[in-house]
Steps between C-alpha positions, in 0.01 A plus 500: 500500500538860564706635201610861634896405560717640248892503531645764328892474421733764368363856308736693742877605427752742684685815296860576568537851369856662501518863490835744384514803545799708415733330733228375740324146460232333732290217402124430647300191492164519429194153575247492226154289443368441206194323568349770733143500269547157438458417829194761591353354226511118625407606851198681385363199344555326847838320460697485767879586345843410666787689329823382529747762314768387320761517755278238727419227282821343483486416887109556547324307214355156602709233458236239600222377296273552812632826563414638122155303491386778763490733198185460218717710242872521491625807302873543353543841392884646410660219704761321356528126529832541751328660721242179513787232486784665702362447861756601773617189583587387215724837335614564883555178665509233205202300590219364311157649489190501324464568135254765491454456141335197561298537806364774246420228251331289754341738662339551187440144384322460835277740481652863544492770271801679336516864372822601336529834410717700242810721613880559446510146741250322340465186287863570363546862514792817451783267352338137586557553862203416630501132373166354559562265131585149519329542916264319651288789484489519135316187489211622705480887278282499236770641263838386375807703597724676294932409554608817478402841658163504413386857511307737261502836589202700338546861556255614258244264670347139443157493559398131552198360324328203612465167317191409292543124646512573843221275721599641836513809681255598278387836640850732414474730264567463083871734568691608816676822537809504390821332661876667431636107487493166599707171470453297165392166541317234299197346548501114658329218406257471790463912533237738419536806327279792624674812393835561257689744320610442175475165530671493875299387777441724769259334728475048495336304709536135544377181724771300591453178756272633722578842480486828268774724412507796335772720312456926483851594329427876522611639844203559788674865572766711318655570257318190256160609671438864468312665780227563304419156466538421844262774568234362244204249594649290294802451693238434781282289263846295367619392818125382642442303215837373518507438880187325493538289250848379625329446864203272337253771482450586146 
């Protein structure tokens, strides 16, 4: 099997700015993507990405099993669980459609590979929005979710140090650069641990059915990952590592 297909959801958000000045207002809207280096990073390694922002993947993400077994690695990065469940034709017209929760769960049970990633709609996110807990895609993360908004801003920096019990992705380095935040979560039963802050996971893998999934709850872009990070060879060295070991490769 050629493992080079990677579906990318969410990392991408629009600004509504509103201006006053004196007794003059305007407003501009502004289209922003947050996985820019994320992306050149993948493709360099030869993955072939598709991208659907945000504002596609509530009418654009498969809703088939044989539609999302085209992709090797499924990411979910700042995407809230709505925007998976609420198809069009079920918050327009009333009509049943697929839980994408669970094809996700299959999916992975079957043999695909997962890659959540950490963001303001992640695992549970600002004020528990996101709601991934008590999902069918819970079951197939390699952490446990919090119930309540979940984030842990660290503006002084969290540098994340890897764990002395780790038996994969064995060639990352001892520390990473520093992260600004990241969602809290626990550690599950059938994950790994490879790198934490103060006692918070920050990368987990895990083998579930078939499949692998793997949990990153710092951001892949701003503001939780500084540039400077995305600019090291460790950013590079992360996501390789990562990639390959989530495609079968490492």
């Amino acid at each position: 099997m050629n493992y080079n297909n990677v579906l990318l959801a969410g990392e991408t958000w629009f600004t509504v700015e509103r201006h006053f000045k004196g007794w003059d207002t305007f407003s501009n809207t502004s289209f922003h993507d947050g996985a820019k280096k994320f992306k050149e990073v993948l493709r360099g390694e030869g993955y072939d990405v598709d991208h659907l922002p945000g504002h596609e993947v509530p009418t654009k993400f498969p809703v088939s099993q044989d539609k999302l077994n085209e992709y090797d690695v499924v990411i979910l990065s700042d995407i809230g669980s709505n925007s998976l469940l609420l198809t069009p034709d079920t918050w327009l017209e009333s009509e049943r459609s697929a839980n994408r929760l669970s094809l996700i769960k299959e999916y992975v049970i079957d043999g695909g590979n997962l890659l959540m990633v950490g963001g303001y709609y992640s695992f549970q996110g600002i004020h528990g929005r996101a709601r991934f807990a008590d999902t069918p895609v819970e079951e197939v993360l390699p952490v446990s979710l919090m119930r309540t908004d979940d984030r842990r801003e660290a503006p002084e920096g969290a540098e994340p140090r890897k764990s002395s019990s780790e038996e994969v992705l064995t060639e990352l380095p001892g520390n990473l650069p520093h992260v600004l935040g990241y969602n809290k979560t626990k550690m599950d039963d059938g994950g790994e641990l490879i790198y934490s802050y103060d006692e918070d996971p920050i990368l987990a893998v895990g083998e579930y059915g078939e499949g692998r999934s793997v949990a990153w709850t710092p951001d892949i872009g701003p503001h939780w990952c500084p540039e400077s990070f995305m600019e090291s060879e460790d950013y590079k060295l992360l996501w390789r590592e990562v990639m390959d070991w989530l495609s079968g490769g490492g």
